[in-house]
N, C-alpha and C positions, 0 to 999 in steps of 0.2 A: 378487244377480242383477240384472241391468241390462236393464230391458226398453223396448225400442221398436217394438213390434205389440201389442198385447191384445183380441183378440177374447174371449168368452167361454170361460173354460177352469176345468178341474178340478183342485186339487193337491192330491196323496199326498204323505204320510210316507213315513220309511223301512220302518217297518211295511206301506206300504198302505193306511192309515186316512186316509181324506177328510178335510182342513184348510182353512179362509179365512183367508187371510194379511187385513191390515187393510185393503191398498188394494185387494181384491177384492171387496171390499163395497161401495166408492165408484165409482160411474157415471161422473162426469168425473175423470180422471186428466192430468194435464200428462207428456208422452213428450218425453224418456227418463226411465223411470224406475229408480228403485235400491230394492230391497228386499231385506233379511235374512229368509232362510227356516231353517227347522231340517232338519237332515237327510234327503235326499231318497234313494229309489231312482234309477236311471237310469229316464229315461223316467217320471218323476211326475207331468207336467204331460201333460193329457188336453185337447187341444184340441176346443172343442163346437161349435166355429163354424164361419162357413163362407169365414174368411179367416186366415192363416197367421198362427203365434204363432212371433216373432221374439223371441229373450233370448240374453244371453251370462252363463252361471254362473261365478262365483269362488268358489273353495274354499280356503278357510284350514285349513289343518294345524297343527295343534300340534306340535310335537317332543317325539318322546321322550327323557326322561332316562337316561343308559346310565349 
C-alpha cells in the first residue's frame, strides 16, 4: 500500500481482528509511504481522524497451477 495522508486510523485483517502494521506505531513518518500489509477485507482501514486517509492498495496474485 502506498500511502500519502495518515491521520490516525485503525487496521483489520481479513478476519476483522485489529493489527499495528510497524509504521503505525511511529509518530513521524516521511510521505509517501509504501508498506506491506497481510490480507485485508475491503474497507479494513477505519479512519479515527478528522482528516481524510489517502492510499492506493496493490495486490499481488499468485497464479494458479493448472
Amino acid at each position: 500500500m502506498v500511502v500519502d495522508s495518515r491521520p490516525p486510523y485503525v487496521n483489520y485483517d481479513k478476519d476483522g481482528k485489529v493489527f499495528q502494521s510497524v509504521v503505525q506505531g511511529q509518530q513521524s513518518v516521511e510521505l509517501p509511504l509504501m508498506v506491506r500489509l497481510p490480507a485485508q477485507a475491503e474497507h479494513a482501514i477505519e479512519n479515527t481522524g478528522n482528516k481524510p486517509f489517502h492510499a492506493i492498495r496493490i495486490e499481488y496474485k499468485r497464479l494458479c497451477e493448472q
